[in-house]
C-alpha positions as CSV (number, residue, x, y, z in Angstrom):
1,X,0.0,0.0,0.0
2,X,1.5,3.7,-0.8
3,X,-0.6,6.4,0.6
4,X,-0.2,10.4,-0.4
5,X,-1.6,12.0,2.9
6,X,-3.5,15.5,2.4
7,X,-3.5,18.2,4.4
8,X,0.8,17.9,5.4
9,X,1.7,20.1,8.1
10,X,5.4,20.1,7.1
11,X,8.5,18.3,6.1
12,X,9.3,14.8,5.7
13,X,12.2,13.6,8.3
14,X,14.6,11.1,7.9
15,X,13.3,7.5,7.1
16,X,14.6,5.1,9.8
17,X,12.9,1.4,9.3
18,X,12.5,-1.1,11.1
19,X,14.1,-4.6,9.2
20,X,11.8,-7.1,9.0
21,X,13.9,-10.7,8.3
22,X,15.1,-13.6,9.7
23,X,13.2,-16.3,12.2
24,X,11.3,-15.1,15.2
25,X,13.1,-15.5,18.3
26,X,11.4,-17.9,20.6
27,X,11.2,-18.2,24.3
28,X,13.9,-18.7,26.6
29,X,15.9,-17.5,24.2
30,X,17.3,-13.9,23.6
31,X,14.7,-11.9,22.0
32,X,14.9,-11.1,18.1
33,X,16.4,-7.9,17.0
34,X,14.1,-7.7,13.6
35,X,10.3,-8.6,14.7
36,X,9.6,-10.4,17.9
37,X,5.9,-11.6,18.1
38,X,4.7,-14.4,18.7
39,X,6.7,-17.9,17.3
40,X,6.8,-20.0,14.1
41,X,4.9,-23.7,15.7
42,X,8.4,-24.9,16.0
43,X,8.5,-25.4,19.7
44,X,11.6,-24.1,22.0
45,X,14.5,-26.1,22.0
46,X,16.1,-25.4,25.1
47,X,17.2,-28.5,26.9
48,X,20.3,-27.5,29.2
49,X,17.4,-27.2,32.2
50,X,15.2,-30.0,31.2
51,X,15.0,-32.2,34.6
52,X,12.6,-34.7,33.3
53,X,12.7,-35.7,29.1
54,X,10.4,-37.8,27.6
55,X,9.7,-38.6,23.7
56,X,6.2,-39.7,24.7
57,X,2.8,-38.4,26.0
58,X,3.7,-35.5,28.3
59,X,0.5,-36.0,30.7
60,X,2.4,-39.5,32.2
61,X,5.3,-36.7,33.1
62,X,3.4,-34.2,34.2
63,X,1.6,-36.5,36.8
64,X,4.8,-37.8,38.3
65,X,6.5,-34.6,38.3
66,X,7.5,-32.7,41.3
67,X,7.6,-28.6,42.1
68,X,10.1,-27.0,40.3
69,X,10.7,-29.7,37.6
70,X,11.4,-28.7,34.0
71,X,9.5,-31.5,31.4
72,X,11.0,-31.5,28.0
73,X,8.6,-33.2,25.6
74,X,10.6,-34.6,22.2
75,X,8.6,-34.0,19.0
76,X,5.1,-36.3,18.6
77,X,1.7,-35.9,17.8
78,X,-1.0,-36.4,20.3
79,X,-3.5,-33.9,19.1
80,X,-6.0,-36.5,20.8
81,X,-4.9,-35.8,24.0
82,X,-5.8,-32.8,26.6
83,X,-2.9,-31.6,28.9
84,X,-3.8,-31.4,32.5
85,X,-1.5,-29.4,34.3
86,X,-2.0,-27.7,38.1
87,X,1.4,-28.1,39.4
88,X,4.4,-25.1,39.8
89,X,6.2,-27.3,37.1
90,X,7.4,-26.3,33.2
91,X,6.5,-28.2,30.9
92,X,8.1,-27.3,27.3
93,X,8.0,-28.9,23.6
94,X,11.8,-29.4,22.1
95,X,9.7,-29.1,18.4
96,X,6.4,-29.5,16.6
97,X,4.2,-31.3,20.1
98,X,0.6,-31.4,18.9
99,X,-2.0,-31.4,21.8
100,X,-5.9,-31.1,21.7
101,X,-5.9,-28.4,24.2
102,X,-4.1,-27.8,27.5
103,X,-5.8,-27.1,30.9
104,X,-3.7,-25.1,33.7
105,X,-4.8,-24.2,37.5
106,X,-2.7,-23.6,40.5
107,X,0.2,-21.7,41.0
108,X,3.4,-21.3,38.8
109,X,3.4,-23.4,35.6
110,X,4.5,-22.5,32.4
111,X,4.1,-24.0,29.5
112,X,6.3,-23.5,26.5
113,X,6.3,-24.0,22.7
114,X,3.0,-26.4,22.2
115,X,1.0,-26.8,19.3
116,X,-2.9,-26.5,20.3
117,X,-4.8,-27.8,17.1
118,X,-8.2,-28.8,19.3
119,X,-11.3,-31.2,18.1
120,X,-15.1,-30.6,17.3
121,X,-16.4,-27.5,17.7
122,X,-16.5,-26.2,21.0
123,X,-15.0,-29.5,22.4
124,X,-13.1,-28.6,23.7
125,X,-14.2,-24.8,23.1
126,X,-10.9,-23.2,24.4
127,X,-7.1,-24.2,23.1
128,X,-5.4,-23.1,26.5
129,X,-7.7,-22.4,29.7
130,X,-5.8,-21.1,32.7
131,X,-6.7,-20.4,36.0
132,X,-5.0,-19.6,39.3
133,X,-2.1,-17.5,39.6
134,X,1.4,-17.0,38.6
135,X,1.3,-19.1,35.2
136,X,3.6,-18.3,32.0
137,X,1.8,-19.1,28.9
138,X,4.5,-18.2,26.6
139,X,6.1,-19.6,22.9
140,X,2.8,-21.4,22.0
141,X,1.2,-21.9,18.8
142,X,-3.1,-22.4,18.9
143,X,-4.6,-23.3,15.5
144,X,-7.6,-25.3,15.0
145,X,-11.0,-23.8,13.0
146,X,-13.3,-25.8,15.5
147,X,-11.2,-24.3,18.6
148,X,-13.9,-20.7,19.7
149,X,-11.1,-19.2,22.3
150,X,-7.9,-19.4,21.3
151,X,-5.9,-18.7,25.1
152,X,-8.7,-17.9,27.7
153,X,-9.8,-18.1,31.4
154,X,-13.5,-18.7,32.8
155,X,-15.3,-15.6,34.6
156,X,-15.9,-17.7,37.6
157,X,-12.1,-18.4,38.3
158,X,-9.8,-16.1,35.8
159,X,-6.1,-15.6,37.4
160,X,-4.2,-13.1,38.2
161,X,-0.3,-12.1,37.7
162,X,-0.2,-14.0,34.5
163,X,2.1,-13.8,31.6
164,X,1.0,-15.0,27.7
165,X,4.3,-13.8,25.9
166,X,5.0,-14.4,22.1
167,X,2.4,-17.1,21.3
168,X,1.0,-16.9,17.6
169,X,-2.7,-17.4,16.8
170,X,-4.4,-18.2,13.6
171,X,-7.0,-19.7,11.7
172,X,-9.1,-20.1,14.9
173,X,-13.0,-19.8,15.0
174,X,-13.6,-16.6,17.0
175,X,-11.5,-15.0,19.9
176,X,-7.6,-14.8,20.8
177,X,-7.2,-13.9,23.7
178,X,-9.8,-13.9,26.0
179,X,-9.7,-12.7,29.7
180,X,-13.4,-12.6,31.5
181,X,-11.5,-10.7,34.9
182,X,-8.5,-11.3,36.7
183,X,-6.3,-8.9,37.9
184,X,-2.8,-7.8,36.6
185,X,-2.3,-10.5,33.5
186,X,-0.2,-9.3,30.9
187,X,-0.8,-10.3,27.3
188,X,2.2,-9.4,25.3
189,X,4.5,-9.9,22.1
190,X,1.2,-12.0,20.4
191,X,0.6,-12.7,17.0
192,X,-3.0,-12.8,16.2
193,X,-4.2,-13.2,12.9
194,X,-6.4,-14.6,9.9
195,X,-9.1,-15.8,12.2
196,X,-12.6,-16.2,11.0
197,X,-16.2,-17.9,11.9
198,X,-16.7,-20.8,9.7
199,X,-20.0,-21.2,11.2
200,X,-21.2,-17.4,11.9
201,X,-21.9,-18.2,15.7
202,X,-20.2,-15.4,17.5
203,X,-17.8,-12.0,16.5
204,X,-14.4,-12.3,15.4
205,X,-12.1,-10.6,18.0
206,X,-8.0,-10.2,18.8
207,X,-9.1,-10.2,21.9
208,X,-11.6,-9.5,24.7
209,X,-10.4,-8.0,28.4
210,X,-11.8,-7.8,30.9
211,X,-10.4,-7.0,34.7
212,X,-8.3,-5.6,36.6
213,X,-5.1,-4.3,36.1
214,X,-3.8,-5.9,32.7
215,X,-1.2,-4.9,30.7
216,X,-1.6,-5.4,26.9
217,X,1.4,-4.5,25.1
218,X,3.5,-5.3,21.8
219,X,1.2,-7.4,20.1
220,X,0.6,-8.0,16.6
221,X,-3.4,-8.0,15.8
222,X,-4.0,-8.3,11.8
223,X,-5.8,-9.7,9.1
224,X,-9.4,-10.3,10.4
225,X,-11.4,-10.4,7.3
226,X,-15.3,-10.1,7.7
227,X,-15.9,-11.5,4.4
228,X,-13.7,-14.2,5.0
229,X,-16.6,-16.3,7.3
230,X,-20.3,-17.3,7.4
231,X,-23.0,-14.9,8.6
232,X,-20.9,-11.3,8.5
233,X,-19.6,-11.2,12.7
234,X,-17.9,-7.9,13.9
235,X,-14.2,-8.4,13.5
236,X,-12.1,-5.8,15.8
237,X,-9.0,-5.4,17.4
238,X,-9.8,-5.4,21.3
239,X,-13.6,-5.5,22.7
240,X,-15.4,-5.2,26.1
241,X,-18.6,-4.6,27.0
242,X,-21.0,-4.8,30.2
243,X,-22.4,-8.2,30.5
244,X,-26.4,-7.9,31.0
245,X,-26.6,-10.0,33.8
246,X,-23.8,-9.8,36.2
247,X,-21.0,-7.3,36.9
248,X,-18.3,-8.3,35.4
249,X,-15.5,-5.4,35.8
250,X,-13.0,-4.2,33.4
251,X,-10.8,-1.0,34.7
252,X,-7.1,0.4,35.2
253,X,-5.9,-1.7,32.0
254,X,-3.1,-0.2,30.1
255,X,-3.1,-1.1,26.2
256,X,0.0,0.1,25.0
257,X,2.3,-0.2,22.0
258,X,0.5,-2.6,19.8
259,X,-0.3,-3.0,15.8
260,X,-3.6,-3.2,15.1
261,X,-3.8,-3.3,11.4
262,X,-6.2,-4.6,8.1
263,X,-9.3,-5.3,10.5
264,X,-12.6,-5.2,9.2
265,X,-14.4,-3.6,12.6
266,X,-12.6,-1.9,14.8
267,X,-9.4,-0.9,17.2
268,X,-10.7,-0.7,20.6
269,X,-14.3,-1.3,21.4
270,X,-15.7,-0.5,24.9
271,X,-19.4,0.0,25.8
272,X,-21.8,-0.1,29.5
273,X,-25.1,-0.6,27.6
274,X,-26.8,-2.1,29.9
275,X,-27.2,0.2,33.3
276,X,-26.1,3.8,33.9
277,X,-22.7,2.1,36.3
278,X,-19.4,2.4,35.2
279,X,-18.4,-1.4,35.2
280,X,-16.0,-0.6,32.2
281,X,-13.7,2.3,32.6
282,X,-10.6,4.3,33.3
283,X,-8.5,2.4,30.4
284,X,-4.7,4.1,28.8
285,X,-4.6,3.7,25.2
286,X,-0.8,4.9,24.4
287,X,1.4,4.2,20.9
288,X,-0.6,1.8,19.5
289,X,-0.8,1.6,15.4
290,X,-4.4,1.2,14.2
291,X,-5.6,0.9,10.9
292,X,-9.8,-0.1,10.8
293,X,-12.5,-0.2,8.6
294,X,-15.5,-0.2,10.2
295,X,-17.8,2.8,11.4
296,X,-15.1,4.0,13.6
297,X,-11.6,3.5,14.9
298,X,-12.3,3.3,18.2
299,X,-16.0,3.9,19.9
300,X,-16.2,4.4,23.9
301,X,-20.3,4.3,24.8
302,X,-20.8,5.1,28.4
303,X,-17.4,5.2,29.5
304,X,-15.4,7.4,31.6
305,X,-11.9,8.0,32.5
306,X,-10.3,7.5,28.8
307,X,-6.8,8.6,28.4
308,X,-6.0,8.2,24.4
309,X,-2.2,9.5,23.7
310,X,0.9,8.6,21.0
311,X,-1.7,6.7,18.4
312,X,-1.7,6.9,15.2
313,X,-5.4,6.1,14.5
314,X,-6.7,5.6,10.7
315,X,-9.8,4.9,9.6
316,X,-13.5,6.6,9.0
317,X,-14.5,4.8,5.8
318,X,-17.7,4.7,6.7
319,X,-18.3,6.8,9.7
320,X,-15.7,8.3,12.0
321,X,-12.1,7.5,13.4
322,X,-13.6,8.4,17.2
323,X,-16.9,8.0,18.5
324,X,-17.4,9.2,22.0
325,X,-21.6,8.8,23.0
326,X,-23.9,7.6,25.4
327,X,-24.9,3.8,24.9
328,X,-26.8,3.7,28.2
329,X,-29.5,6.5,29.8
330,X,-27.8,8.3,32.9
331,X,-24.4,7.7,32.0
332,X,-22.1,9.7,29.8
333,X,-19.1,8.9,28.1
334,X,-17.1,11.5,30.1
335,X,-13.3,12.4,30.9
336,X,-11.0,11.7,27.9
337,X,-7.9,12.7,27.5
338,X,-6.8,13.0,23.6
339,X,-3.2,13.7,23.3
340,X,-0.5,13.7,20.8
341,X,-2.8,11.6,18.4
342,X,-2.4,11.6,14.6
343,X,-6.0,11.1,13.3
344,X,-6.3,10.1,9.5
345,X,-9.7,9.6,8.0
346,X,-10.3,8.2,4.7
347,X,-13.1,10.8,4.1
348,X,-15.6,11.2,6.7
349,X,-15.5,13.0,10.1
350,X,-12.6,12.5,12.6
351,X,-15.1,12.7,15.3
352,X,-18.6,11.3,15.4
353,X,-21.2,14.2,16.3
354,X,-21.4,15.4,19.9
355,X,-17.7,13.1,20.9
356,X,-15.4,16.5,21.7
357,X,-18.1,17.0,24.2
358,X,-16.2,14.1,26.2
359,X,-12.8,15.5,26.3
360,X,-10.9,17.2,29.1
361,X,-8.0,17.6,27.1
362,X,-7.3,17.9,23.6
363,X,-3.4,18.5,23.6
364,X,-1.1,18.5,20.2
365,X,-3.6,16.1,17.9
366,X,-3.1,16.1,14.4
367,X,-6.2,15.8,12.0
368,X,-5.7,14.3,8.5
369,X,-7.3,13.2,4.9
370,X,-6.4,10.0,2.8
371,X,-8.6,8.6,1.0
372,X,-6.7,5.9,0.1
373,X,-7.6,4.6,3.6
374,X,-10.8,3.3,1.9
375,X,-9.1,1.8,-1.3
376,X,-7.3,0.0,1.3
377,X,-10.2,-0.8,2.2
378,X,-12.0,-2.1,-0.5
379,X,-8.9,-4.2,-1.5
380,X,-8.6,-5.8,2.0
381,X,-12.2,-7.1,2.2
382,X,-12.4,-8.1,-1.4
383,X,-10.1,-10.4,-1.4
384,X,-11.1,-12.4,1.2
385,X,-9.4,-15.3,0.0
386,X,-6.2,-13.5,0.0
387,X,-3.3,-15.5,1.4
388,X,-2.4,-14.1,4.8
389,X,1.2,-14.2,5.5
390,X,2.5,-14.7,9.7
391,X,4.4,-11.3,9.7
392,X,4.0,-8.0,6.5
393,X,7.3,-6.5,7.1
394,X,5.3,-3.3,5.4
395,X,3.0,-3.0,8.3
396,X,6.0,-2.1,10.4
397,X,7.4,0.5,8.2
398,X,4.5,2.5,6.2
399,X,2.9,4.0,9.7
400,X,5.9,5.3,10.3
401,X,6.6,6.9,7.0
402,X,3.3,8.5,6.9
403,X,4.5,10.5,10.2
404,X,7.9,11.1,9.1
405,X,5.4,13.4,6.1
406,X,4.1,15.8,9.0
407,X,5.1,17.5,11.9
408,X,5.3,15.8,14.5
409,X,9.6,15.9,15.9
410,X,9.7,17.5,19.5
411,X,6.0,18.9,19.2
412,X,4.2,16.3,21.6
413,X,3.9,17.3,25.3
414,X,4.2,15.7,28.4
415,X,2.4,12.3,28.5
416,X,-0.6,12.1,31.1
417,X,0.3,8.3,32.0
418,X,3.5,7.6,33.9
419,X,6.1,5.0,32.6
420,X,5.8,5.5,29.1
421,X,9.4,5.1,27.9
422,X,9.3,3.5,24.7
423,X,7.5,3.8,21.7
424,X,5.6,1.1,19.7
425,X,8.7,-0.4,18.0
426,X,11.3,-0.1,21.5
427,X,13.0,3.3,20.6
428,X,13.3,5.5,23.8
429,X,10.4,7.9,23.8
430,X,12.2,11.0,23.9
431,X,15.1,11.2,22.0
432,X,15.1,15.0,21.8
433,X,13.9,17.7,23.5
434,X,10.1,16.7,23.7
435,X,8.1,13.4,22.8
436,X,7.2,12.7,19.4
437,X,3.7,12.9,18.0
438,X,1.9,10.0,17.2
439,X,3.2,5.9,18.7
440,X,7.2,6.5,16.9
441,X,9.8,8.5,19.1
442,X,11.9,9.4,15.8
443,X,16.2,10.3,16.5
């Protein structure tokens, strides 16, 4: 895609890329220098820990194993077979390991480099259910059209101080990551992508959050394709919304430095609908990419305590890129912060009637026009049938060209969130005398 932005408010800077080549790094070993989300299927093939090795089942390992034991699984295929796991224990596949699904509970385990190909439809529904506390769910790869949550905890019993790190997930039937509460899990250095609803039974989503606390950071969310399924589900980014019939909280989560890019709904998706109590709110959006297509980039209905900064936000191809509104009587959308944004729309508004009446702040955000937003658009969803490559080495340079064409060097301000030190591809965030517009920190 090449893109001629409109409306330039001054001179291009120098280019500086970001190389896109090699293998992805995996984990437990040092990170990649060129593109470091999630892994290639290929398992982690550490083995100077391994306390316990077998070339066979891993469940059989597992229930003999004791705290602290390391489980290395040799290459096999038992995609017939669930893996139990509520031990403190690590359990990791030395290659390809094919499993049904994988169940975790306690305290401590991680589990490391599997491949989560699942069964019939909904059985099992999810690929990797945790629960507890303390887990690393890290180097994974879930892929399976019959599996409906890709890496997901219950409502009932979600966790807490949780790590899923660098796990890829594709071709599933619905939902990446999926967190109905918790407190303080961070989701990070994912691959999410190409996932569609063969049988149009529920929306397509990168992933869902709810809780307390969470970190979402550095992933890769692309290619969801509503054309691509059965019955036309909304396809975005990140979604929450108040359940109808219980309170089910979602507040003081950061979502920070991630791509969001080719989706057919949108970016960031948050709505109380159903009574006038802020059960979803006070969320930091910071340096995140996003390029949408649906009626807006990113829609807040009855939420307050919003701090949007460092984006660069593209879409309104057939709406808005913001829409700030009421979704519930007696409760406002109320308390955004909009700083340092760059705002491109492909034609319509930036903002949705009546949204600037939700901002305390509107600091240093720059408005623009390219239409060729919605050719994009039109391509993308099209072609449905498109192959989808893991990693677009273009998605991680072309956002950053289009901000090199305005001017944005040393004119941001102060952030309103504390401990935002890098930018959305791990340059330092000032490198001058001021932050940078928009999510790149340029030298």
């Amino acid at each position: 895609m090449k893109r001629i932005v409109t409306a330039l408010l001054g001179t291009a800077a120098m280019l500086v890329t970001m190389v896109v080549s090699g293998p992805l790094a995996t984990a437990g070993s040092a990170p990649a220098d060129d593109l470091p989300y999630g892994t290639d299927g290929t398992g982690n093939p550490t083995t100077e820990d391994c306390t316990v090795s077998t070339n066979a089942n891993p469940q059989k390992a597992v229930d003999r194993a004791s705290a602290g034991d390391v489980i290395c699984v040799k290459p096999g295929d038992y995609s017939g077979s669930t893996l139990t796991v509520g031990k403190a224990i690590t359990v990791r596949a030395n290659g390809v390991v094919k499993l049904k699904n994988i169940v975790i509970s306690g305290s401590n385990a991680t589990i490391d480099g599997f491949t989560v190909v699942g069964d019939e439809l909904d059985d099992p529904s999810t690929g990797i259910k945790f629960s507890g506390t303390g887990h690393r769910i890290v180097n994974n790869m879930v892929k399976g059209k019959h599996i409906h949550y890709a890496i997901a905890c219950d409502y009932d019993t979600c966790a807490s101080n949780v790590l899923i790190y660098r796990n890829t997930v594709t071709q599933t039937n619905n939902f990446g990551v999926y967190l109905w509460g918790g407190s303080n899990i961070t989701v990070e250095r994912n691959n999410i992508y190409d996932m569609w609803s063969d049988d149009g039974n529920d929306d397509v989503d990168g992933m869902r959050v709810w809780g307390v606390g969470h970190t979402i950071r550095n992933n890769y969310i692309h290619d969801l394709n509503v054309n691509k399924g059965e019955g036309e589900p909304h396809a975005d980014c990140i979604q929450n919304y108040q359940h109808s019939s219980r309170t089910t909280v979602s507040y003081n989560v950061t979502v920070e430095n991630n791509y969001c890019i080719r989706v057919s709904g949108q970016c960031l998706i948050m709505q109380n609908g159903h009574r006038p109590t802020s059960d979803i709110r006070d969320y930091t959006y910071r340096g995140n990419v996003c390029e949408s297509f649906g009626s807006q980039n990113i829609e807040l209905g009855s939420i307050t305590g919003v701090t949007i900064e460092n984006n660069i936000l593209c879409g309104g191809v057939d709406g808005h890129v913001l829409t700030f509104h009421s979704t519930v009587g007696g409760l406002k959308t109320t308390k955004v912060k909009m700083r340092n944004n760059i705002l491109v729309t492909a034609g319509g508004s930036v903002y949705a009637s009546g949204s600037k009446d939700a901002l305390i702040d509107d600091t240093g955000n720059l408005e623009l026009t390219d239409p060729s937003v919605a050719t994009d658009w039109k391509e993308f969803e099209g072609n449905p049938h498109a192959p989808v490559p893991a990693i677009n080495p273009a998605d991680f340079t072309e956002f950053r060209a289009r901000a090199q064409k305005v001017d944005v060097i040393d004119n941001g301000s102060t952030p309103h969130s504390p401990n935002f030190t890098k930018d959305v591809d791990g340059a330092a965030r000032v490198q001058g005398a001021a932050i940078d517009i928009g999510p790149f920190e340029f030298g």
